[in-house]
C-alpha positions in Angstrom: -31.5 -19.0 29.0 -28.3 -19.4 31.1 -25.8 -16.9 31.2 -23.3 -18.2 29.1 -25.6 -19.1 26.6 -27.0 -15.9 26.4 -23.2 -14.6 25.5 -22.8 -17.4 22.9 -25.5 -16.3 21.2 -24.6 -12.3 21.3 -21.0 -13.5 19.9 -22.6 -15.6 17.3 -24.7 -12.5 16.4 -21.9 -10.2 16.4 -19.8 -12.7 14.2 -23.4 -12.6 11.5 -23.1 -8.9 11.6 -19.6 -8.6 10.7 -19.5 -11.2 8.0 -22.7 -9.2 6.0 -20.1 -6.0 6.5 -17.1 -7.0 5.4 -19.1 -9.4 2.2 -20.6 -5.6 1.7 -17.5 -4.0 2.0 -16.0 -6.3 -0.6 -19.4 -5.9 -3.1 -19.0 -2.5 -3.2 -14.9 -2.3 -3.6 -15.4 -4.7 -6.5 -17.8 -2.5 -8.3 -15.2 0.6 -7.5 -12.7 -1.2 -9.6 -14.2 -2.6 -12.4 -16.2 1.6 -12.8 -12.2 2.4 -12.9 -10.8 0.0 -15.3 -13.8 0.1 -17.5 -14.0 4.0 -17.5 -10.5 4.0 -19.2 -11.0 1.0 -21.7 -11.0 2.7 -25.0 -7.9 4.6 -24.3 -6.1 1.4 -22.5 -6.8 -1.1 -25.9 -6.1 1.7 -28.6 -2.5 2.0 -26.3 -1.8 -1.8 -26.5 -2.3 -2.0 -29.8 1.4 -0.2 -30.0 3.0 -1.7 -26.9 5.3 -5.1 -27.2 3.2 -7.4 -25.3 6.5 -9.2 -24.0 7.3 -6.2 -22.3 3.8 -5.5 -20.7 3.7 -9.1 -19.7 7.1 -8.9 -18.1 6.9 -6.0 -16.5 3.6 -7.6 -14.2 6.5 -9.2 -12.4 8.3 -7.3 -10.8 5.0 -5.3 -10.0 3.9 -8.2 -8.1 6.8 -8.4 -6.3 6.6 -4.8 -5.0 2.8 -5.0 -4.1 4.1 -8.7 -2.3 7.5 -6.5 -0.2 4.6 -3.9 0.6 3.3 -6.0 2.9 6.7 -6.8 4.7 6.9 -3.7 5.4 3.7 -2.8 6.1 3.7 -6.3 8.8 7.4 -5.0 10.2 5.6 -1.8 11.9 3.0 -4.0 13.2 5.2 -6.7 15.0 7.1 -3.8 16.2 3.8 -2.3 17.7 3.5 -6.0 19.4 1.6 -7.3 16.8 1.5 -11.2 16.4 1.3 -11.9 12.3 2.6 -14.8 10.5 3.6 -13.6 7.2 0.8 -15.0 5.5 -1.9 -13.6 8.2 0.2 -10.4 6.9 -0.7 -10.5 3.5 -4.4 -11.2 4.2 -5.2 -8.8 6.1 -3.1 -6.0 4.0 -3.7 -6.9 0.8 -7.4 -7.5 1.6 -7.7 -4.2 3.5 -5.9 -2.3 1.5 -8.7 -2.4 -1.6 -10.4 0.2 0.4 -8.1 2.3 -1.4 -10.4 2.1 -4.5 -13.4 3.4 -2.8 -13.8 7.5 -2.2 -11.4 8.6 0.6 -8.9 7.1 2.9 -9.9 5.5 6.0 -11.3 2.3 4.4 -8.2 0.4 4.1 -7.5 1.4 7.3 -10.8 0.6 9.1 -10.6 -2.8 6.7 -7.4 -3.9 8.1 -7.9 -3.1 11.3 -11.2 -5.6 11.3 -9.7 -8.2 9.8 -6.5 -8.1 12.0 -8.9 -8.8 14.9 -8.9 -12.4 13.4 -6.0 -12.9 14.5 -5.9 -11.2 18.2 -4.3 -7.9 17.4 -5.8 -5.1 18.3 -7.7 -2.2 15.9 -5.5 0.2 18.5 -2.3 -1.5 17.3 -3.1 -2.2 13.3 -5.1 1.3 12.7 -1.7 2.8 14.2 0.4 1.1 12.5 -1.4 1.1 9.1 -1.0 5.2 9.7 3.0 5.2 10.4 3.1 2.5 7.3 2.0 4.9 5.2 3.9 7.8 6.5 7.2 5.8 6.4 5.7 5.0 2.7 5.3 8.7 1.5 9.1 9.4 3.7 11.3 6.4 1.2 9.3 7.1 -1.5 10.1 11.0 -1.5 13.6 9.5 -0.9 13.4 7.7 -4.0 12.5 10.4 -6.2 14.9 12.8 -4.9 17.9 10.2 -5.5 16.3 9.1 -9.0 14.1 11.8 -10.9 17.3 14.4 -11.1 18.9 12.0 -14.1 16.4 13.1 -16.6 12.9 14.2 -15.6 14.3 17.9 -15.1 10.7 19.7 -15.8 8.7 17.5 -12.7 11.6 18.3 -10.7 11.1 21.7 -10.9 6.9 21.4 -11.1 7.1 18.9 -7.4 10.1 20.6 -6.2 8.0 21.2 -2.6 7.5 16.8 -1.9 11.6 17.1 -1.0 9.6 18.8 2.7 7.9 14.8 3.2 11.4 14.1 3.9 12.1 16.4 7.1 8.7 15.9 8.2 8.7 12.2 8.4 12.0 12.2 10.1 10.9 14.1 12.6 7.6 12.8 12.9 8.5 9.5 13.0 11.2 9.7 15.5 10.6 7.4 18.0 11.2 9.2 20.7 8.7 11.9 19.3 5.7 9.3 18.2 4.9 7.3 20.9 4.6 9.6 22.9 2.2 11.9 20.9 0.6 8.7 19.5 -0.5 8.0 23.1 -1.6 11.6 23.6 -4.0 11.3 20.6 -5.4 7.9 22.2 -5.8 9.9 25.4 -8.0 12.5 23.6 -10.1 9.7 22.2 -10.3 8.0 25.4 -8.1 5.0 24.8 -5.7 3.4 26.4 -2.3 4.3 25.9 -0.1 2.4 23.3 1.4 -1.6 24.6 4.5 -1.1 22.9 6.0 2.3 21.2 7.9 2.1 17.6 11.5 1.5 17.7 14.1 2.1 15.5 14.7 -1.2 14.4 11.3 -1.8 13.3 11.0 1.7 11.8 14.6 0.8 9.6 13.6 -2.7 9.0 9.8 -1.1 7.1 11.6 1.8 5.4 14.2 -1.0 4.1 11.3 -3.0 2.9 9.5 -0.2 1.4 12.6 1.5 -0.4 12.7 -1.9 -2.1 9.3 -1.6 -2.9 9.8 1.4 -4.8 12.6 0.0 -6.9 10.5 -3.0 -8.1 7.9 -1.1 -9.2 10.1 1.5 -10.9 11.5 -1.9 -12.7 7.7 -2.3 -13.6 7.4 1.3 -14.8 10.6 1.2 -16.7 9.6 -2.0 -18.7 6.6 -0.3 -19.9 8.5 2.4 -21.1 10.8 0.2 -23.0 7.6 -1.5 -24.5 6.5 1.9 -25.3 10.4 2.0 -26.9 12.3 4.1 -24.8 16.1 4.3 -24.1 16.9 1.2 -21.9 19.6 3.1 -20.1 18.6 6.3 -19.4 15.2 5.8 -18.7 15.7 3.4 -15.4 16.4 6.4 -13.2 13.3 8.5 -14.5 10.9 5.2 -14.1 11.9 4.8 -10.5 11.8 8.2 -9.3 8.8 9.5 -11.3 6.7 6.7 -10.3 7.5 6.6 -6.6 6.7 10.9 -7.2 3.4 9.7 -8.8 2.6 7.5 -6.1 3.5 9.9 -3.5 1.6 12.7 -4.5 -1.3 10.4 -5.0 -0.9 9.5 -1.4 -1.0 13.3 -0.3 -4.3 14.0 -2.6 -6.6 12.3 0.0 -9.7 12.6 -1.9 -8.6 10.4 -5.1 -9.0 6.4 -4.6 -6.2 5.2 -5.2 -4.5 8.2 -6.7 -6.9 8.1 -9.8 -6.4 10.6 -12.1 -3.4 12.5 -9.9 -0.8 9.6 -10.2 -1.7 9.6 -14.5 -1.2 13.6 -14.7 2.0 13.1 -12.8 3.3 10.0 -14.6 2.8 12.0 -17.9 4.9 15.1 -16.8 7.6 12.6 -15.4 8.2 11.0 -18.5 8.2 13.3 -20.8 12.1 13.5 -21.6 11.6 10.1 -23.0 8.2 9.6 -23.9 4.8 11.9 -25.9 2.5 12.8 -23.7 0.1 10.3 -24.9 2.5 7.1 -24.5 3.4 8.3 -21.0 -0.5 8.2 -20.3 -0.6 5.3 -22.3 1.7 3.7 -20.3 -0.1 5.0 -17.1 -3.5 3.1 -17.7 -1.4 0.1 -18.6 0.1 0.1 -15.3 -3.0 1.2 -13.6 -4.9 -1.9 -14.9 -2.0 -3.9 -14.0 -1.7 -3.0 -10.4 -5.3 -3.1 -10.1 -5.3 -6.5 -11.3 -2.7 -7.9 -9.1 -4.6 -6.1 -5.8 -7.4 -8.4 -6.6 -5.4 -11.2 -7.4 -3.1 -11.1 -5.0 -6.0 -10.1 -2.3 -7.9 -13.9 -3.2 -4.9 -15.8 -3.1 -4.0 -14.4 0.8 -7.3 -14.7 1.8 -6.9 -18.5 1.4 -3.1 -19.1 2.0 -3.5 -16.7 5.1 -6.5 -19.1 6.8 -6.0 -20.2 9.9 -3.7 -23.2 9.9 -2.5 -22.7 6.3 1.0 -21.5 5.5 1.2 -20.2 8.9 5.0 -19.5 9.7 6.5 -16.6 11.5 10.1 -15.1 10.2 13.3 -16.5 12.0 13.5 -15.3 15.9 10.3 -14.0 16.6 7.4 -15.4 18.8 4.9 -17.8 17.7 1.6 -16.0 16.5 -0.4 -15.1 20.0 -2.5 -12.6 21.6 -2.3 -9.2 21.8 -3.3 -7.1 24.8 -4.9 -4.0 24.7 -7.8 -4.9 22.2 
């Protein structure tokens, strides 16, 4: 068999190989999430017996939205590590990657997205990298959040999760640019890599904290309409909704063990809420929104894997490059 044929068919096996992963990768994710939401059935129905249903509905909105800016900002640290992704390659490989989150520990949704970013020529160097500062700029606004918003009324978690205001300090120095290239490429170096193409910069680190701060407050609107349905005060509970569930997410971020936060973000969300809700509306409210977001992960997960194919929606944001390669695979 000639040479090249020889390749052709290595490439061809190697493509086999990876499709029979990434199938069992989404087989066993699948089964991860339906354990999750059925595990908690009996408390979630005997809860929406006594929620307004116009409120639950509505609040699936701006929840959608939040997961959707997630991925802006999760694709603005990639471009800025030289990554080529349309927006919609974005949201395939992010949304897609990131139900690894439902399956025991942490690197999945990593490893995920950093396979199905080789797709589209960018590197597992470049996506596994930035999928790391991602969620380290993540914990950074969300702490942020909470320290601006949970004050107004959630007085008892403040004192309880007093010790997340240190993400803050951290992440600002850790994420300096001028600090994390540099030790980025020393932890390639230990691993035998090649250096990074391109380091962080502070216009892409601004332009993902921007998105993700905006994530935050969409789904604190989404936490907030729950607890409206659940007939709290409209006014005084916006503040608590935002910051306790960005505090809720954030600790379930730093709990590495948990898929997904299961079980941490609920305990959290109940203490949070407590000035306005009984502890068992607050977890009511918590499986609600867990089932929720859960939902729109899958959902929003089948819908990019088809509007991100190649040559589908494919459009890049005003000013930068066409999609192309990216060196350093």
């Amino acid at each position: 068999m000639p040479p090249e044929d020889q390749a052709a068919a290595r490439e061809k096996k190697g493509r086999g190989l990876g499709d029979w992963l990434r199938l069992s990768f989404l087989v066993a994710v699948l089964a991860f999430g339906v354990i999750i939401v059925v595990s908690q059935w009996d408390e979630l129905s005997a809860a929406l017996r006594t929620m307004s249903w116009g409120l639950v509905l509505a609040s699936v909105l701006p929840a959608a939205a939040g997961t959707w800016v997630n991925v802006l900002a999760w694709r603005a640290v990639i471009v800025d590590l030289g990554g080529r992704l349309t927006v919609s390659q974005a949201g395939r490989v992010f949304l897609i990657g990131q139900l690894g989150k439902y399956l025991p520990g942490s690197i999945w949704s990593f490893l995920a997205q950093a396979e199905l970013a080789r797709d589209h020529e960018v590197s597992r160097k470049a996506t596994l990298t930035g999928s790391m500062i991602g969620v380290a700029i993540s914990m950074g606004t969300g702490t942020l959040v909470t320290v601006l918003m949970l004050p107004f009324g959630a007085t008892d978690a403040v004192r309880r999760y007093w010790w997340v205001v240190l993400v803050i300090p951290i992440c600002l120095v850790t994420l300096h640019p001028r600090v994390l290239g540099p030790v980025l490429d020393r932890c390639l170096r230990l691993i035998r890599r090649q250096p990074l193409d391109r380091y962080p910069t502070y216009r892409g680190q601004l332009t993902s904290a921007g998105w993700y701060v905006l994530g935050w407050i969409l789904l604190g609107l989404h936490a907030w309409l729950l607890m409206l349905a659940l007939g709290a005060p409209v006014a005084q509970s916006l503040p608590v909704a935002i910051g306790g569930f960005a505090l809720a997410f954030v600790i379930g971020l730093i709990v590495l063990p948990a898929p997904a936060g299961a079980g941490i973000r609920e305990v959290v969300i109940v203490l949070a809420f407590n000035a306005f809700l009984t502890p068992s509306e607050a977890l009511a409210l918590a499986l609600t929104s867990r089932l929720i977001l859960t939902a729109l992960d899958f959902v929003l997960a089948g819908i990019s894997w088809r509007a991100g194919r190649p040559g589908r929606w494919s459009r890049t944001a005003p000013g930068e490059p066409a999609p192309g390669p990216t060196e350093g695979k």
